[in-house]
C-alpha positions, 0 to 999 in steps of 0.5 A, a space after each residue: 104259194 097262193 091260196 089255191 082251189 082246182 075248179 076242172 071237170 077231170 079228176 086225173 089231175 088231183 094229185 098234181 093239184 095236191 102236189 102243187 099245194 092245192 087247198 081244195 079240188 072241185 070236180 064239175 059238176 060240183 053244188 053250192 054247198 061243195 063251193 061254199 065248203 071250199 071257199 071257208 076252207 081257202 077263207 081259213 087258211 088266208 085267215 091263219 098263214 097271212 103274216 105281216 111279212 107274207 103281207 108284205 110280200 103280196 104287196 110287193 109283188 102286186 106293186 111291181 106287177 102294176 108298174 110293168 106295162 103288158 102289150 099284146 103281141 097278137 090281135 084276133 080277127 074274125 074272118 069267113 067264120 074262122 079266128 085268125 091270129 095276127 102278129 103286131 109284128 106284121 102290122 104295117 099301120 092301122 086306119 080308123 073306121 067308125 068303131 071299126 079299125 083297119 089292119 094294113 099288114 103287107 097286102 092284106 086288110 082286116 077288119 077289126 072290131 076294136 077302135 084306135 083309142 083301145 088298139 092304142 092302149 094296147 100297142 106297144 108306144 114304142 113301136 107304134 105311134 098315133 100320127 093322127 086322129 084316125 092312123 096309127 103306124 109302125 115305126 119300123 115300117 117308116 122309111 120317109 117322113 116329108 113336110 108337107 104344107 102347114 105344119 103336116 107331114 107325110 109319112 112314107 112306108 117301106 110299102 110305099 103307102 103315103 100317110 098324113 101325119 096331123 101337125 097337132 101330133 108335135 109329140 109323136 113328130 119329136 119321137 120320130 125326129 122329125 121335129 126339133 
């Protein structure tokens, strides 16, 4: 069990925090001197349980945690003053503009306030490809790809919605079969 400290405004959840091996429980509003009393007493215990083995353990774990790649089901968008949550799911492609991205989804369009370079990051490559500098697409909503002229590729959606595919995008193309 990690070292833990309850930092919360309510005090009804004290002895559950105890119960769950809490070694402090700062109840809001709480001072510097509080903070600093509970900080000695976690720095304590770290100082006397952490043995080599328990050592190992933590960098085990923090290991395996760094090789585990984690992608966002859902993406935030602001609209009319309300947050709206969106399932990558229902992302049909995604359109660069300026900082901005577009989200096709179905018939709807929302604004994102995120660029391609950070959606990319944050989407799952498997189910979304970048197939130019300014679209990424979900694989799942392809239903043609097309030659097109010099090295390009069209790219048709179950929608219909034609996207240019760049010819410098010979790694995504393999992915998708379109090259040998």
């Amino acid at each position: 069990m990690p070292v833990t400290v309850f930092v919360t405004a309510y005090d009804r959840y004290a002895v559950r925090a105890f119960d769950a091996n809490a070694i402090d429980y700062l109840l809001k509003p709480f001072g510097k001197e509080r903070f600093d009393r509970a900080l000695k007493r976690a720095k304590e215990r770290l100082a006397g349980k952490l043995n080599l083995n328990d050592l190992r353990v933590v960098l085990a774990s923090l290991e395996h945690d760094q090789g585990q790649e984690i992608y966002v089901d859902r993406l935030t968008v602001a609209e009319n003053g309300r947050i709206l949550l969106i399932s990558v799911k229902d992302i049909d492609w995604v359109a660069a503009c300026g900082n901005y991205a577009q989200l096709h989804t179905g018939r709807r369009t929302y604004e994102i306030r995120q660029t391609l370079t950070y959606l990319e990051a944050k989407l799952n490559p498997r189910e979304f490809l970048r197939i130019h500098r300014s679209t990424i697409v979900n694989v799942r909503r392809i239903s043609e790809i097309q030659p097109w002229f010099r090295g390009h590729h069209l790219v048709i959606l179950q929608s219909g919605q034609k996207l240019r595919m760049s010819r410098y995008q010979r790694e995504v193309a393999k992915q998708l079969g379109v090259l040998q």
